[in-house]
VOMINU-340240 format. One line per 2 residues: number of its first residue (from 1); their letters; for each residue x, y, z of N, C-alpha, C. Coordinates in Angstrom, 1 decimal. Layout:
NUM) A) X Y Z X Y Z X Y Z ~ ...;
END
This chain:
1) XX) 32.8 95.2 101.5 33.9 95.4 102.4 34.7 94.1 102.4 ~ 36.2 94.3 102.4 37.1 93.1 102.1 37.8 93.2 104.0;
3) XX) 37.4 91.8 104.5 37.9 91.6 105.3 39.2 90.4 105.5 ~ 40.1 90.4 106.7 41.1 89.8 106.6 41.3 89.8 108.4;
5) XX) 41.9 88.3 108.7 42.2 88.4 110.0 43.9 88.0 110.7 ~ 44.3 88.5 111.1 45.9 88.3 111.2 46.1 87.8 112.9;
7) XX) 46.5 87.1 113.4 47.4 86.9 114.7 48.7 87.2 114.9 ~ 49.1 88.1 115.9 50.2 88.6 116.2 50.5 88.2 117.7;
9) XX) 51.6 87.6 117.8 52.1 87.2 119.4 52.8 88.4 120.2 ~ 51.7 89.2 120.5 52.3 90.8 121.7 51.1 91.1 121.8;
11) XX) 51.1 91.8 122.5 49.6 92.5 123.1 49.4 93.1 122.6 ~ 48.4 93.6 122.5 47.6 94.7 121.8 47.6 96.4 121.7;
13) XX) 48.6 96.6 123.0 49.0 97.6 123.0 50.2 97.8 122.5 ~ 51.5 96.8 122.2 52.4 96.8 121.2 52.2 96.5 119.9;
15) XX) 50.6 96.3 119.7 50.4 96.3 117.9 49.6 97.5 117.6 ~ 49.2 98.1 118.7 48.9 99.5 118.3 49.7 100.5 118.3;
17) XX) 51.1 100.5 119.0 51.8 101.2 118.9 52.1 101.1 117.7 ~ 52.6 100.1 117.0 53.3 100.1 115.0 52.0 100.3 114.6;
19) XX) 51.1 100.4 114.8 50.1 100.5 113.7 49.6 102.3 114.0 ~ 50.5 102.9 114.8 50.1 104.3 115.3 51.2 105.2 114.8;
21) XX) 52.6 104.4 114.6 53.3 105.3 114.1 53.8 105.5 112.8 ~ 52.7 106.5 111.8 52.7 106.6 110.6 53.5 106.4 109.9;
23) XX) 54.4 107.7 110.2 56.3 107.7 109.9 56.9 106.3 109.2 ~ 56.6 106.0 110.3 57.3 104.7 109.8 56.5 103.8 108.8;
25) XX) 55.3 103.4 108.5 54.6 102.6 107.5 56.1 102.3 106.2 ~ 56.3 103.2 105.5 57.6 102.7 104.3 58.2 101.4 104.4;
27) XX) 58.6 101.6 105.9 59.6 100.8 106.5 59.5 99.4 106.4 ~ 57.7 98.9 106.4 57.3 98.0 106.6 55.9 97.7 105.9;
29) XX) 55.2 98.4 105.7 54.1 98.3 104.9 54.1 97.8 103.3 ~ 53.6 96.8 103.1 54.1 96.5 101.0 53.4 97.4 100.3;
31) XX) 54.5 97.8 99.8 53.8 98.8 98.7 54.1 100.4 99.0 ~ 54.4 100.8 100.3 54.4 102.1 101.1 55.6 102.7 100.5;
33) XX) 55.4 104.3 99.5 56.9 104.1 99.2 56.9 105.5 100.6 ~ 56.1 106.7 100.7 56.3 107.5 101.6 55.0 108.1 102.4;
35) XX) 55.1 108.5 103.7 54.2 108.9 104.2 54.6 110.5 104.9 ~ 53.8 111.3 104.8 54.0 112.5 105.2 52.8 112.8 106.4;
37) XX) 53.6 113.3 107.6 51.9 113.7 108.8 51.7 115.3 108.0 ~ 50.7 115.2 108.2 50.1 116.8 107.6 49.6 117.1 109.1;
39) XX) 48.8 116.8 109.6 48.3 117.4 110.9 48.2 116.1 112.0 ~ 48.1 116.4 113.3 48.0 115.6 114.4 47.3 116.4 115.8;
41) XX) 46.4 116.0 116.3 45.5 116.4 117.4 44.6 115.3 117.7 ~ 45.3 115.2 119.5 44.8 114.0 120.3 44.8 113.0 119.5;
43) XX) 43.6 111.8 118.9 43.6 110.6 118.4 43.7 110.8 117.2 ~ 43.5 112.0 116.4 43.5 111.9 115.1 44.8 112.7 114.4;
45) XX) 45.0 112.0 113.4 45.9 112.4 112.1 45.3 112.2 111.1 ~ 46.2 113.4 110.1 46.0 113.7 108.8 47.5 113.4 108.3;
47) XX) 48.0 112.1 107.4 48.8 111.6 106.4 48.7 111.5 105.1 ~ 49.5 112.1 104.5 49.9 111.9 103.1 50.6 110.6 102.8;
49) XX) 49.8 109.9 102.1 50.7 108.2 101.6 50.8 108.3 100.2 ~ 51.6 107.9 99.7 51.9 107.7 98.5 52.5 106.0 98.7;
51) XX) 51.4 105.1 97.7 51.4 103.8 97.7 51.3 103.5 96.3 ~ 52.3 102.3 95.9 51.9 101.5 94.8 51.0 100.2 95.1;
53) XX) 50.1 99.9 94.1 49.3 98.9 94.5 49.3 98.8 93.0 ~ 48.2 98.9 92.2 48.0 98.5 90.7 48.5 99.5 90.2;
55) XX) 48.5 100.7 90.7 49.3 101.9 90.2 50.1 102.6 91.3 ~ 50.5 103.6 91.2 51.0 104.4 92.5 50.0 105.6 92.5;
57) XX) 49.8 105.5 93.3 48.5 106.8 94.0 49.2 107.7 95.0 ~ 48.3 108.6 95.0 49.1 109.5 96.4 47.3 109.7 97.0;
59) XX) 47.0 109.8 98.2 46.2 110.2 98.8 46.4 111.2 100.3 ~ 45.7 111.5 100.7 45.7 111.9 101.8 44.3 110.7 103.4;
61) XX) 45.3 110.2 104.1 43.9 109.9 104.9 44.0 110.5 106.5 ~ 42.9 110.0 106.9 42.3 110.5 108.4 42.4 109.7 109.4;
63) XX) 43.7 109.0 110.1 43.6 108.4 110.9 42.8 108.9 112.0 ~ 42.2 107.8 112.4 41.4 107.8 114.2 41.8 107.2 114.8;
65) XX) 42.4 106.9 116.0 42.6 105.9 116.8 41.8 105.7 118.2 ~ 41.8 104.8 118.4 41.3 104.2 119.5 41.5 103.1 120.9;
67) XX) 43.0 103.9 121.1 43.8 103.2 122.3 43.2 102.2 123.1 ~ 43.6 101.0 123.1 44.9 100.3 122.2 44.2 99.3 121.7;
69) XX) 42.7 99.2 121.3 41.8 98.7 121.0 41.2 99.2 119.5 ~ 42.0 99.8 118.7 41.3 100.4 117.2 41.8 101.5 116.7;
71) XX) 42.2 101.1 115.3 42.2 102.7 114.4 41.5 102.5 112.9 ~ 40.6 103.3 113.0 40.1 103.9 111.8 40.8 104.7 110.5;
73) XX) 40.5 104.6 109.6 40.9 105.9 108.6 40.2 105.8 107.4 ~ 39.9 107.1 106.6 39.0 107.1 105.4 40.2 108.6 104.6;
75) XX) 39.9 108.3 103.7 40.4 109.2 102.7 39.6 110.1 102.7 ~ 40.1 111.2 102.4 39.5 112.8 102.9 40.3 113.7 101.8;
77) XX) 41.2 113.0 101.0 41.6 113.6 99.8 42.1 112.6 98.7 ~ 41.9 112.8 97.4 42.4 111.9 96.5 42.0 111.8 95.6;
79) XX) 42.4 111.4 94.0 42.2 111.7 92.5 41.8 110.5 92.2 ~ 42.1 109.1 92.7 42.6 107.9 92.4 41.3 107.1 92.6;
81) XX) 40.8 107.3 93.6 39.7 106.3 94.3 38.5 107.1 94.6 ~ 37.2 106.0 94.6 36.2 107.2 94.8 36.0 107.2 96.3;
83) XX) 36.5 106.2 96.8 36.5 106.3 98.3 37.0 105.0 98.8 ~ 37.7 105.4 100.1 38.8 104.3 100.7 39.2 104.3 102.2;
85) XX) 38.7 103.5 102.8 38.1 103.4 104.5 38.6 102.2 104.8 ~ 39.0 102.1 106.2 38.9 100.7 106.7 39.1 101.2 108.1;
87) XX) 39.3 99.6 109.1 39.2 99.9 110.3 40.6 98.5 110.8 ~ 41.0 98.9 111.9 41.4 97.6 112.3 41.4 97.7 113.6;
89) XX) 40.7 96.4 114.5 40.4 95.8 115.2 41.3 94.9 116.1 ~ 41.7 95.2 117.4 42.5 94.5 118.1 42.0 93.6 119.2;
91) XX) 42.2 92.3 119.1 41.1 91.8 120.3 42.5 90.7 121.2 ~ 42.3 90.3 122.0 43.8 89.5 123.2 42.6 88.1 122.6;
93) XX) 43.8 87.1 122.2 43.2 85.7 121.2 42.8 85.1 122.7 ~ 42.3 84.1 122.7 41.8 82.7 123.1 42.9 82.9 124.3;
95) XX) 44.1 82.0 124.2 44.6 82.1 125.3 45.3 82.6 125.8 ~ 45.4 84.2 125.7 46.0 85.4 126.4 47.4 85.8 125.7;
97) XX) 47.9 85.2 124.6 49.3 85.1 124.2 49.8 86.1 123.3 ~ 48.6 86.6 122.4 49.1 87.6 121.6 47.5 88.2 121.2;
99) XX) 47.5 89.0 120.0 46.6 89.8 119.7 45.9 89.4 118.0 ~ 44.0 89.6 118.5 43.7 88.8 117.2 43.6 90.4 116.0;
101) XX) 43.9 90.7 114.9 43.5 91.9 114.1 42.9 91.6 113.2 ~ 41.7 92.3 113.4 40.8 92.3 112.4 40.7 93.3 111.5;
103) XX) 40.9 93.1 110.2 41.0 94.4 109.4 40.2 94.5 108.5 ~ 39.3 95.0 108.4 38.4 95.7 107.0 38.6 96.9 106.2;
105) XX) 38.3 96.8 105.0 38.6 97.8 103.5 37.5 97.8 103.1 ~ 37.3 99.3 102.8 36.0 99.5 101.7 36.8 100.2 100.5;
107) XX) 37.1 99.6 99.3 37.7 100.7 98.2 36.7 100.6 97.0 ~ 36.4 101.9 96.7 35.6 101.8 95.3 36.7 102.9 94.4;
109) XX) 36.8 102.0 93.2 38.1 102.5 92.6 36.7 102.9 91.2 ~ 35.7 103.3 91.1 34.9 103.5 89.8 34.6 102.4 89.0;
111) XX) 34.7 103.3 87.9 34.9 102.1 86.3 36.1 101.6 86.1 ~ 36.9 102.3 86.8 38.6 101.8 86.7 38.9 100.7 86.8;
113) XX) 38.0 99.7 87.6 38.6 98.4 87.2 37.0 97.7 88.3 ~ 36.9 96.2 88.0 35.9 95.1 88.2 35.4 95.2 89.7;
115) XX) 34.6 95.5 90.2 34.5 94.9 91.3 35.2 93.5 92.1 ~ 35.5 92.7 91.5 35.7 91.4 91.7 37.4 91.9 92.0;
117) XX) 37.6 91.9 90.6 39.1 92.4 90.8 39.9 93.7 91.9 ~ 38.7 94.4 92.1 39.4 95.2 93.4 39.3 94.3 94.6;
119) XX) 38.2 93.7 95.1 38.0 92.9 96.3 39.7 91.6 96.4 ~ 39.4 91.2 95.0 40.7 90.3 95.3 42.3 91.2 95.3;
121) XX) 42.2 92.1 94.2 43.7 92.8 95.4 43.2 93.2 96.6 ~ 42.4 93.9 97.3 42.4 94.1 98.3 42.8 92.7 99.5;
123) XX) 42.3 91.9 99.5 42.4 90.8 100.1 43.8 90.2 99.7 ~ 44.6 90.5 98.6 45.9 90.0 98.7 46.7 90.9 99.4;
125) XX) 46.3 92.3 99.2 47.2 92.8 100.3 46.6 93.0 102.0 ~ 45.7 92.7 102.5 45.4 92.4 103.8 46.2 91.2 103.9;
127) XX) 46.7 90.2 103.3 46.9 89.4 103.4 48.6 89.3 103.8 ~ 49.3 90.4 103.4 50.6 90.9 102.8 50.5 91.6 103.8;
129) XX) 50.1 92.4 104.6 50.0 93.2 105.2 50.1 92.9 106.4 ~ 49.4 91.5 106.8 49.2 91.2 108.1 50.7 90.6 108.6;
131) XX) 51.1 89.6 107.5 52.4 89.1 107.5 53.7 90.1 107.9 ~ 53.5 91.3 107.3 54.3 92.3 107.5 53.8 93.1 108.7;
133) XX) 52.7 93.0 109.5 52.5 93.6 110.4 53.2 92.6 111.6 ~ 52.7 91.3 111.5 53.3 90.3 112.7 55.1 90.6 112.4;
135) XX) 55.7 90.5 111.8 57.2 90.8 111.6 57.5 91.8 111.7 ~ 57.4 93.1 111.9 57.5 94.3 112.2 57.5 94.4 113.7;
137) XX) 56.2 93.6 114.2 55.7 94.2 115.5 57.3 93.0 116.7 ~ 57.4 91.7 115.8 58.0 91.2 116.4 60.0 91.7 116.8;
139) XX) 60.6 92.3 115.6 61.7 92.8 115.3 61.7 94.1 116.3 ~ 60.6 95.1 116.1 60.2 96.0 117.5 60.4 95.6 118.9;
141) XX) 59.7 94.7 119.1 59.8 93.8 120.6 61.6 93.7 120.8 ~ 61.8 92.8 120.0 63.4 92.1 120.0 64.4 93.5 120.0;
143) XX) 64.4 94.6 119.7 65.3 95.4 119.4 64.9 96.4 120.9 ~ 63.6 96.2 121.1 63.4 97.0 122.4 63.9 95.9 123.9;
145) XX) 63.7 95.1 123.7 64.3 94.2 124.8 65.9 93.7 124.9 ~ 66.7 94.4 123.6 68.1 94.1 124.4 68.5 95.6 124.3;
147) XX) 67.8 96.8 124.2 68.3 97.8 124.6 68.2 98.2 126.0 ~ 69.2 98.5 126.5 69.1 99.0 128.6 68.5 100.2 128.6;
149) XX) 68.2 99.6 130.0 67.4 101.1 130.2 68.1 102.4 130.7 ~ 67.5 103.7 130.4 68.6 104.6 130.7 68.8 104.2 132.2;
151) XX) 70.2 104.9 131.9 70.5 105.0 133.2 71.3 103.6 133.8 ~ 71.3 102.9 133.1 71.5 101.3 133.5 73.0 101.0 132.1;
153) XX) 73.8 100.3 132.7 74.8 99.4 131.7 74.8 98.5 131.4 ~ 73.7 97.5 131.9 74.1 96.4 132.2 74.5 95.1 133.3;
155) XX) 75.5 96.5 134.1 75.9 95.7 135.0 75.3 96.2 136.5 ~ 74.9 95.2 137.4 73.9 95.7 138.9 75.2 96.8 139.7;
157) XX) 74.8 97.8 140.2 75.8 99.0 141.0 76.0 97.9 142.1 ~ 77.2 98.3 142.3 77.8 98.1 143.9 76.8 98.1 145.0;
159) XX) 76.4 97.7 145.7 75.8 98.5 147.0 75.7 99.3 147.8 ~ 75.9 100.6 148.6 76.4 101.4 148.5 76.0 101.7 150.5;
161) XX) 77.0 101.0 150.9 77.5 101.4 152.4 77.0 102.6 152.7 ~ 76.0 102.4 153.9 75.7 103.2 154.6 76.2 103.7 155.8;
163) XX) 76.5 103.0 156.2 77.0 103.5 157.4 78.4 101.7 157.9 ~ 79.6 102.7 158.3 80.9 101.6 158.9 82.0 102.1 159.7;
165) XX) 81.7 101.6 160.6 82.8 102.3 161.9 83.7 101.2 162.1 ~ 84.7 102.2 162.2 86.3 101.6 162.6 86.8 101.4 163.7;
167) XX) 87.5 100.8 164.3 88.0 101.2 165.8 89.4 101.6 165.4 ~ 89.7 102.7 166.1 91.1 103.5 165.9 92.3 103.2 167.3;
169) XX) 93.5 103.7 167.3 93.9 103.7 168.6 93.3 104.8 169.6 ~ 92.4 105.5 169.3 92.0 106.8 169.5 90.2 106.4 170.5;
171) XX) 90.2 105.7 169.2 88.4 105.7 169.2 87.5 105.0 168.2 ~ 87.0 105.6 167.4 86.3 104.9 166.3 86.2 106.1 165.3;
173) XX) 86.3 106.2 164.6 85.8 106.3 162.7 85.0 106.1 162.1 ~ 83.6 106.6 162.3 82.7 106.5 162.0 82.3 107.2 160.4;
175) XX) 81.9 106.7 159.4 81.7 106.9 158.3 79.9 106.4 157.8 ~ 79.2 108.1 157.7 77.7 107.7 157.6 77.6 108.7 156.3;
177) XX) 77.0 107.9 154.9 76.9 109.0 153.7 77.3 109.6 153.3 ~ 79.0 109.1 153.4 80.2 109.8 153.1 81.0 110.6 153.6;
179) XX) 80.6 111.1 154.8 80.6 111.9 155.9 81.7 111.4 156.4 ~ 83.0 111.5 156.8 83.4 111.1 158.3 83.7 111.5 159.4;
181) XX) 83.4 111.0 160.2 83.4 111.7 162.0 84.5 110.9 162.8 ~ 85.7 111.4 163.6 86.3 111.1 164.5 85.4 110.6 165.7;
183) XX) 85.5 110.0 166.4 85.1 109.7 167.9 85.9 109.5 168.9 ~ 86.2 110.1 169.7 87.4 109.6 170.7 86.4 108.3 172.1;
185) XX) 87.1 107.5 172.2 86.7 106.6 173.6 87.0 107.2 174.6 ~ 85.8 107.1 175.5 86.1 107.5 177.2 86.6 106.5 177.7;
187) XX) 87.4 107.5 178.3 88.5 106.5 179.5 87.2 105.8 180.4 ~ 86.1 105.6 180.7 85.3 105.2 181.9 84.5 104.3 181.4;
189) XX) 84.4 104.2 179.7 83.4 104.0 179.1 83.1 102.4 179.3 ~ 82.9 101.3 179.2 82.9 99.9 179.7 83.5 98.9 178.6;
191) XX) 83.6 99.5 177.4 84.4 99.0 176.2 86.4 99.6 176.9 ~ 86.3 100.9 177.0 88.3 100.8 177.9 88.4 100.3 178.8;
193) XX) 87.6 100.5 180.1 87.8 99.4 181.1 87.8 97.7 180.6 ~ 87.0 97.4 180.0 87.2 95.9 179.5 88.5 95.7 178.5;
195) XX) 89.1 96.9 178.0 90.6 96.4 177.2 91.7 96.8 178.3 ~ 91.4 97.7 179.2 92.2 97.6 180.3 92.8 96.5 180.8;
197) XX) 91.3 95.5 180.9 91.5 95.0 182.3 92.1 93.7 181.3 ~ 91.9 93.5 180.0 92.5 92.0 179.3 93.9 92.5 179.0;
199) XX) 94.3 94.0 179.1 96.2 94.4 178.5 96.8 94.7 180.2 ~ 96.2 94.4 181.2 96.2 94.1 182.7 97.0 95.4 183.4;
201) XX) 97.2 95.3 184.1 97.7 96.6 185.4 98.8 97.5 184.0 ~ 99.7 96.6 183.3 101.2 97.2 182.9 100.9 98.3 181.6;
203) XX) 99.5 97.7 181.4 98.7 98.0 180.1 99.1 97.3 178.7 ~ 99.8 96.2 179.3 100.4 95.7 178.0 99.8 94.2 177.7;
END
């Protein structure tokens, strides 16, 4: 088994998200030219990849996942290889900043080629891989953090007045929720006697 260890600066639940959404692998994966879902239920998928590596292969494999801590997959269909497995491993590094991935490969490609020589391409592309996983996961972050959220422009709403009363020649103008209500002032009330008594006897 060819292992390989990559650091990615996001949590682990933002590197399981790109490492969960198949579809996309082409996009970013070396070597990925297409990926097809064949089936999907709860943690597991069934994908079709077609990858160049020493040759171009088409396989079928079995993702497993394991939120937001692991995904598995093994090949469950394929002409190319006698068998082809790995796992990758998400652990939060040392000082809380990003996420460590640990990735292991088992490929037995037959007589088709050395032992030695499959381990070391394998290990060049974990290698290739991981680089392309940290830059994927980071361009993700950056493109999600200057898009607004629905519902939002950009710019903070106005505040939105609840309740503002007027004084009229009448009374007051009371406006609650959009609502508005006339009020008329009592002649007795202690608010007219007190303008009474400052516009004096003539009322002026």
């Amino acid at each position: 088994m060819t292992k390989g260890v990559t650091r990615v600066r996001a949590l682990p639940e933002q590197v399981f998200s790109t490492l969960t959404k198949y579809a996309e692998y082409p996009l970013w994966v070396p070597g990925c030219r297409r990926v097809t879902v064949l089936a999907s239920a709860g943690n597991q998928t069934d994908v079709e990849i077609v990858q160049v590596a020493m040759k171009t292969v088409t396989a079928v494999l079995r993702f497993q996942a394991d939120p937001p801590t692991g995904l598995r997959f093994e090949m469950i269909k394929g002409t190319d290889f006698k068998s082809y497995s790995g796992r990758y491993r998400l652990m939060v590094d040392a000082d809380g900043s990003g996420t460590v991935v640990m990735s292991e490969v088992q490929m037995d490609m037959g007589m088709m080629m050395p032992r030695f020589l499959v381990d070391e391409k394998v290990r060049q592309f974990l290698d290739e891989f991981g680089k392309a996983l940290e830059k994927r996961v980071a361009s993700t972050a950056v493109l999600t953090a200057a898009m607004p959220a629905p519902g939002r422009t950009g710019h903070r709403p106005a505040a939105r007045r609840l309740l503002r009363i007027t004084r009229t020649a009448t009374g007051f103008r009371i406006s609650y929720l959009g609502r508005i209500y006339e009020v008329a002032e009592s002649q007795n009330s202690p608010l007219a006697l007190r303008n009474r008594r400052q516009r004096g006897p003539s009322g002026v």
